[in-house]
Steps between C-alpha positions, in 0.01 A plus 500: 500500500650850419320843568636795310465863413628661252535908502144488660381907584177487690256794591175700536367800312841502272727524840748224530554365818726253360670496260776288274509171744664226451502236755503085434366262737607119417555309796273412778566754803400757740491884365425804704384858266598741721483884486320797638105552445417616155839388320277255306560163672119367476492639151778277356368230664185520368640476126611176602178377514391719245239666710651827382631540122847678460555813316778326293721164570336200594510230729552134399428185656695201353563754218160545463353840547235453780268741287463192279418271781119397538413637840433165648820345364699805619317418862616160504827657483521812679327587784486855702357561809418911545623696827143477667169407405234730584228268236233409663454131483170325627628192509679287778905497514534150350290577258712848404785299518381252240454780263829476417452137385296626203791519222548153546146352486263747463151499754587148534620410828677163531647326837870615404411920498315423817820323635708800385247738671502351811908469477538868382302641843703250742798600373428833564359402803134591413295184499281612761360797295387247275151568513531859623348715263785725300339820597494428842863497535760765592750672300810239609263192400404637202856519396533121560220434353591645146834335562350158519328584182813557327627229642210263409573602132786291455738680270839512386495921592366639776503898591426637802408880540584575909424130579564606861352870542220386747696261723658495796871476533428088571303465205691689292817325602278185446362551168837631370674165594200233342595772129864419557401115552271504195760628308758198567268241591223549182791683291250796450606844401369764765522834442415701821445904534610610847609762720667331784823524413597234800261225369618578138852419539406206742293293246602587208696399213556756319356863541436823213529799671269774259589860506409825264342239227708238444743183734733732731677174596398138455719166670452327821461685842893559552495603227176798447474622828775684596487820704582672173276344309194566773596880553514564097162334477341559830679802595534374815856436718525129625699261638586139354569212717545129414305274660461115393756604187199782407476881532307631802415836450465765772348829429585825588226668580625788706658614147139515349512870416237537245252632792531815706357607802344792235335229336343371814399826665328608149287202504228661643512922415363767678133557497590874305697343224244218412134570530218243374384790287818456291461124424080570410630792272784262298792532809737777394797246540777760434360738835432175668923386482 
Protein backbone atom coordinates (compact mmCIF):
# COMPACT_ATOMS: atom_id res chain seq x y z
CA UNK A 1 0.00 0.00 0.00
CA UNK A 2 1.50 3.50 -0.81
CA UNK A 3 -0.30 6.93 -0.13
CA UNK A 4 1.06 9.88 -2.03
CA UNK A 5 0.71 13.51 -2.90
CA UNK A 6 1.99 15.12 -5.38
CA UNK A 7 2.34 19.20 -5.36
CA UNK A 8 -1.22 19.08 -3.76
CA UNK A 9 -2.41 23.15 -2.92
CA UNK A 10 -5.64 23.02 -1.02
CA UNK A 11 -8.08 25.96 -0.11
CA UNK A 12 -11.33 27.96 0.25
CA UNK A 13 -12.66 30.96 -1.63
CA UNK A 14 -9.25 30.98 -3.91
CA UNK A 15 -6.98 31.22 -0.51
CA UNK A 16 -4.50 28.46 -0.21
CA UNK A 17 -3.96 27.11 2.97
CA UNK A 18 -1.70 24.64 1.57
CA UNK A 19 0.00 24.60 -0.83
CA UNK A 20 2.76 22.48 -3.09
CA UNK A 21 2.85 19.19 -0.65
CA UNK A 22 4.49 16.45 -1.14
CA UNK A 23 4.51 13.81 1.41
CA UNK A 24 4.54 9.66 0.75
CA UNK A 25 3.20 7.28 3.12
CA UNK A 26 4.27 3.47 2.29
CA UNK A 27 4.82 1.56 5.25
CA UNK A 28 2.55 0.68 8.03
CA UNK A 29 3.21 3.22 11.06
CA UNK A 30 2.21 5.79 13.46
CA UNK A 31 2.12 9.63 12.11
CA UNK A 32 1.37 12.67 14.15
CA UNK A 33 0.21 16.25 11.81
CA UNK A 34 1.19 18.66 14.02
CA UNK A 35 1.02 22.50 13.88
CA UNK A 36 -0.78 25.47 15.26
CA UNK A 37 -4.73 25.99 14.71
CA UNK A 38 -5.56 27.15 11.26
CA UNK A 39 -2.17 26.03 9.46
CA UNK A 40 -4.40 23.58 7.52
CA UNK A 41 -3.80 20.21 9.24
CA UNK A 42 -7.61 18.88 9.00
CA UNK A 43 -7.69 20.27 5.51
CA UNK A 44 -4.91 18.04 4.07
CA UNK A 45 -6.23 15.34 5.71
CA UNK A 46 -9.38 15.54 4.39
CA UNK A 47 -7.98 15.30 0.65
CA UNK A 48 -6.87 12.06 1.67
CA UNK A 49 -10.09 10.83 1.81
CA UNK A 50 -11.18 13.02 -0.74
CA UNK A 51 -13.79 14.68 1.36
CA UNK A 52 -12.28 17.95 0.18
CA UNK A 53 -10.97 18.35 -3.60
CA UNK A 54 -7.50 20.13 -4.00
CA UNK A 55 -6.95 23.26 -5.84
CA UNK A 56 -4.17 21.52 -7.91
CA UNK A 57 -1.96 18.16 -7.21
CA UNK A 58 -3.60 15.16 -6.27
CA UNK A 59 -3.50 12.46 -3.98
CA UNK A 60 -2.98 8.80 -4.99
CA UNK A 61 -3.70 5.65 -3.43
CA UNK A 62 -1.75 2.66 -4.90
CA UNK A 63 -1.12 5.20 -7.72
CA UNK A 64 -4.52 5.65 -8.09
CA UNK A 65 -5.99 9.05 -7.62
CA UNK A 66 -8.64 8.58 -4.82
CA UNK A 67 -10.96 10.99 -6.95
CA UNK A 68 -11.33 7.91 -9.16
CA UNK A 69 -12.15 5.62 -6.35
CA UNK A 70 -15.96 4.59 -5.97
CA UNK A 71 -16.83 5.96 -2.57
CA UNK A 72 -17.50 2.61 -1.09
CA UNK A 73 -14.30 1.06 -2.45
CA UNK A 74 -12.31 4.11 -1.26
CA UNK A 75 -14.14 3.29 2.36
CA UNK A 76 -12.98 -0.11 2.40
CA UNK A 77 -9.71 1.46 2.23
CA UNK A 78 -9.50 4.58 4.02
CA UNK A 79 -11.23 5.45 6.86
CA UNK A 80 -11.37 9.00 8.88
CA UNK A 81 -12.80 9.61 11.97
CA UNK A 82 -13.62 13.72 12.42
CA UNK A 83 -12.39 15.68 15.69
CA UNK A 84 -15.96 15.45 17.36
CA UNK A 85 -19.27 14.52 16.41
CA UNK A 86 -21.93 16.82 17.25
CA UNK A 87 -24.65 14.50 14.61
CA UNK A 88 -27.32 13.59 16.24
CA UNK A 89 -27.78 9.90 16.07
CA UNK A 90 -31.08 8.15 17.34
CA UNK A 91 -29.80 5.07 17.43
CA UNK A 92 -28.01 2.94 20.21
CA UNK A 93 -23.96 2.91 20.35
CA UNK A 94 -23.62 -0.59 18.85
CA UNK A 95 -25.72 0.18 16.43
CA UNK A 96 -23.60 3.66 15.47
CA UNK A 97 -20.75 1.65 15.65
CA UNK A 98 -21.94 -0.83 13.05
CA UNK A 99 -22.40 1.97 10.68
CA UNK A 100 -19.11 1.73 9.85
CA UNK A 101 -19.59 -1.90 8.70
CA UNK A 102 -21.63 -0.64 5.73
CA UNK A 103 -18.72 -0.45 2.95
CA UNK A 104 -18.24 -3.92 3.41
CA UNK A 105 -21.78 -5.40 3.27
CA UNK A 106 -24.15 -2.93 2.90
CA UNK A 107 -27.64 -2.94 5.44
CA UNK A 108 -26.77 -6.46 5.78
CA UNK A 109 -25.57 -7.36 9.06
CA UNK A 110 -23.80 -10.73 9.37
CA UNK A 111 -22.33 -12.47 12.74
CA UNK A 112 -18.63 -11.32 11.78
CA UNK A 113 -19.52 -7.12 11.76
CA UNK A 114 -21.37 -7.89 14.93
CA UNK A 115 -18.17 -9.66 16.28
CA UNK A 116 -16.09 -6.66 15.13
CA UNK A 117 -18.62 -4.28 16.84
CA UNK A 118 -18.60 -5.77 19.95
CA UNK A 119 -14.52 -6.08 19.72
CA UNK A 120 -14.14 -2.40 18.54
CA UNK A 121 -16.12 -0.99 21.97
CA UNK A 122 -14.09 -3.49 24.39
CA UNK A 123 -11.11 -2.49 23.12
CA UNK A 124 -11.83 0.84 23.76
CA UNK A 125 -13.24 -0.14 26.79
CA UNK A 126 -16.90 0.77 25.92
CA UNK A 127 -18.95 -2.39 25.91
CA UNK A 128 -21.14 -1.27 28.52
CA UNK A 129 -22.54 1.70 26.47
CA UNK A 130 -23.67 -0.83 24.22
CA UNK A 131 -27.16 -0.15 24.35
CA UNK A 132 -26.85 3.44 25.58
CA UNK A 133 -28.37 5.59 23.21
CA UNK A 134 -25.52 7.84 21.21
CA UNK A 135 -27.13 11.04 22.18
CA UNK A 136 -27.19 10.32 25.60
CA UNK A 137 -23.56 10.29 25.95
CA UNK A 138 -20.96 12.94 26.87
CA UNK A 139 -18.46 14.66 24.87
CA UNK A 140 -15.36 12.05 25.96
CA UNK A 141 -17.73 8.97 24.96
CA UNK A 142 -18.69 10.34 21.98
CA UNK A 143 -15.13 10.53 20.94
CA UNK A 144 -14.80 6.74 21.54
CA UNK A 145 -17.60 6.08 20.07
CA UNK A 146 -16.69 7.53 16.53
CA UNK A 147 -13.35 5.88 17.15
CA UNK A 148 -14.85 2.46 17.34
CA UNK A 149 -16.57 3.30 14.16
CA UNK A 150 -13.44 3.87 12.43
CA UNK A 151 -12.17 1.16 13.85
CA UNK A 152 -15.07 -1.21 12.94
CA UNK A 153 -14.34 -0.19 9.26
CA UNK A 154 -11.48 -2.28 8.81
CA UNK A 155 -9.10 -0.48 6.51
CA UNK A 156 -5.71 -0.36 5.37
CA UNK A 157 -5.76 3.85 6.29
CA UNK A 158 -7.10 5.24 9.05
CA UNK A 159 -7.07 9.22 9.96
CA UNK A 160 -7.81 10.59 12.98
CA UNK A 161 -8.73 14.39 13.38
CA UNK A 162 -7.89 15.14 17.47
CA UNK A 163 -8.65 11.44 18.26
CA UNK A 164 -8.01 12.50 21.87
CA UNK A 165 -9.49 16.20 22.29
CA UNK A 166 -12.29 15.06 24.76
CA UNK A 167 -10.33 12.67 26.99
CA UNK A 168 -8.75 12.62 29.95
CA UNK A 169 -5.04 12.38 30.28
CA UNK A 170 -5.76 8.26 30.99
CA UNK A 171 -7.73 7.91 28.04
CA UNK A 172 -5.82 9.80 25.96
CA UNK A 173 -2.65 8.05 26.98
CA UNK A 174 -4.87 4.90 26.44
CA UNK A 175 -6.25 5.41 23.12
CA UNK A 176 -2.88 6.72 21.82
CA UNK A 177 -1.14 3.37 22.76
CA UNK A 178 -4.14 0.70 21.18
CA UNK A 179 -3.19 3.42 17.47
CA UNK A 180 0.45 2.61 18.04
CA UNK A 181 -0.54 -1.24 18.56
CA UNK A 182 -2.83 -1.20 15.51
CA UNK A 183 -0.23 0.08 13.59
CA UNK A 184 2.35 -2.94 14.26
CA UNK A 185 0.03 -5.53 15.17
CA UNK A 186 -2.74 -5.04 11.99
CA UNK A 187 0.17 -3.21 9.90
CA UNK A 188 -2.33 -0.25 9.40
CA UNK A 189 -1.27 3.19 8.41
CA UNK A 190 -2.58 5.83 11.06
CA UNK A 191 -2.36 9.17 10.48
CA UNK A 192 -3.21 11.18 13.69
CA UNK A 193 -3.76 15.22 14.03
CA UNK A 194 -2.66 16.32 17.50
CA UNK A 195 -1.57 18.94 19.70
CA UNK A 196 0.10 17.25 22.54
CA UNK A 197 3.33 17.49 21.67
CA UNK A 198 4.30 14.83 24.67
CA UNK A 199 1.91 12.08 23.36
CA UNK A 200 3.09 12.86 19.74
CA UNK A 201 6.61 12.05 20.13
CA UNK A 202 5.67 9.11 22.55
CA UNK A 203 3.60 7.04 20.01
CA UNK A 204 4.62 7.91 17.09
CA UNK A 205 6.58 6.90 14.22
CA UNK A 206 7.14 9.46 12.41
CA UNK A 207 5.70 13.09 12.82
CA UNK A 208 5.06 16.32 9.95
CA UNK A 209 5.35 19.31 11.66
CA UNK A 210 3.04 22.05 9.25
CA UNK A 211 3.93 25.65 9.31
CA UNK A 212 3.02 28.90 6.95
CA UNK A 213 1.44 26.29 4.22
CA UNK A 214 3.52 23.67 3.66
CA UNK A 215 5.95 20.50 6.00
CA UNK A 216 8.28 22.82 8.31
CA UNK A 217 10.05 19.56 9.27
CA UNK A 218 9.03 15.94 8.82
CA UNK A 219 11.22 12.60 10.52
CA UNK A 220 10.74 10.87 13.73
CA UNK A 221 10.35 12.72 17.15
CA UNK A 222 14.28 13.31 17.67
CA UNK A 223 14.23 14.34 14.94
CA UNK A 224 10.99 17.32 14.41
CA UNK A 225 10.73 18.54 17.69
CA UNK A 226 13.48 20.38 18.65
CA UNK A 227 13.35 23.58 20.69
CA UNK A 228 14.17 25.30 17.42
CA UNK A 229 11.93 23.74 15.51
CA UNK A 230 8.87 24.40 18.24
CA UNK A 231 9.83 28.20 18.77
CA UNK A 232 9.97 28.84 14.74
CA UNK A 233 6.59 27.18 14.51
CA UNK A 234 5.00 27.77 17.81
CA UNK A 235 6.79 30.79 18.76
CA UNK A 236 7.13 29.53 21.91
CA UNK A 237 10.69 28.89 24.09
CA UNK A 238 10.94 25.18 25.34
CA UNK A 239 12.93 22.79 26.72
CA UNK A 240 13.79 19.18 25.26
CA UNK A 241 14.48 16.30 27.43
CA UNK A 242 14.93 12.59 26.57
CA UNK A 243 12.98 10.33 28.17
CA UNK A 244 12.59 6.48 27.10
CA UNK A 245 15.15 7.52 23.97
CA UNK A 246 12.14 10.34 23.04
CA UNK A 247 11.90 14.15 23.36
CA UNK A 248 9.97 15.46 26.38
CA UNK A 249 9.12 18.82 25.88
CA UNK A 250 8.77 21.47 28.60
CA UNK A 251 7.25 24.76 27.89
CA UNK A 252 8.10 28.01 28.77
CA UNK A 253 5.36 29.69 29.57
CA UNK A 254 6.61 32.57 31.63
CA UNK A 255 8.19 33.71 28.10
CA UNK A 256 4.58 33.86 26.59
CA UNK A 257 4.70 37.56 25.75
CA UNK A 258 2.07 37.93 23.20
CA UNK A 259 -0.41 39.25 26.12
CA UNK A 260 -0.10 42.40 28.18
CA UNK A 261 -1.53 43.47 31.20
CA UNK A 262 -3.09 46.39 28.55
CA UNK A 263 -4.74 43.68 26.91
CA UNK A 264 -6.31 42.39 30.05
CA UNK A 265 -7.32 45.65 31.70
CA UNK A 266 -9.04 46.73 28.19
CA UNK A 267 -11.17 43.75 28.23
CA UNK A 268 -13.89 45.36 29.66
CA UNK A 269 -13.77 49.58 28.81
CA UNK A 270 -15.14 52.25 30.59
CA UNK A 271 -18.81 52.82 30.56
CA UNK A 272 -17.91 56.56 28.61
CA UNK A 273 -15.94 54.99 25.85
CA UNK A 274 -18.50 52.17 24.97
CA UNK A 275 -22.16 52.87 25.27
CA UNK A 276 -24.98 50.30 24.01
CA UNK A 277 -26.14 53.20 21.88
CA UNK A 278 -22.96 52.76 19.79
CA UNK A 279 -23.35 49.00 19.03
CA UNK A 280 -27.55 49.70 18.13
CA UNK A 281 -26.25 52.62 15.85
CA UNK A 282 -23.41 50.24 13.83
CA UNK A 283 -20.49 50.56 16.92
CA UNK A 284 -18.12 53.33 15.86
CA UNK A 285 -15.15 50.79 16.26
CA UNK A 286 -12.38 53.39 15.60
CA UNK A 287 -13.78 55.77 18.95
CA UNK A 288 -14.46 52.52 20.63
CA UNK A 289 -10.23 51.38 20.45
Amino acid sequence: MELRMESLTVGYGGDPVIKDVDLVFDKPQLVSILGPNGVGKSTLVQCIDNLLKPVSGKVLLDKKPVEEYEPRELAKRIGYVPCASYTSFPMTVADTVLIGRYPRNGRKRTDRDLRIVHSSLKLLGIEDLALRSFNELSAGQHQKVVLARGLAQETDVLILDEPTSNLDIKHQISVSRILKMLSERREMLIIMISHDLNIASRFSDRIILLHDGGVFADGSPSEVLTSENINAVYGIRSKVLEQNGRPYIVIDADEDGSISVDDIDGLFPPEERWRLEDWRQGCDWRRAT
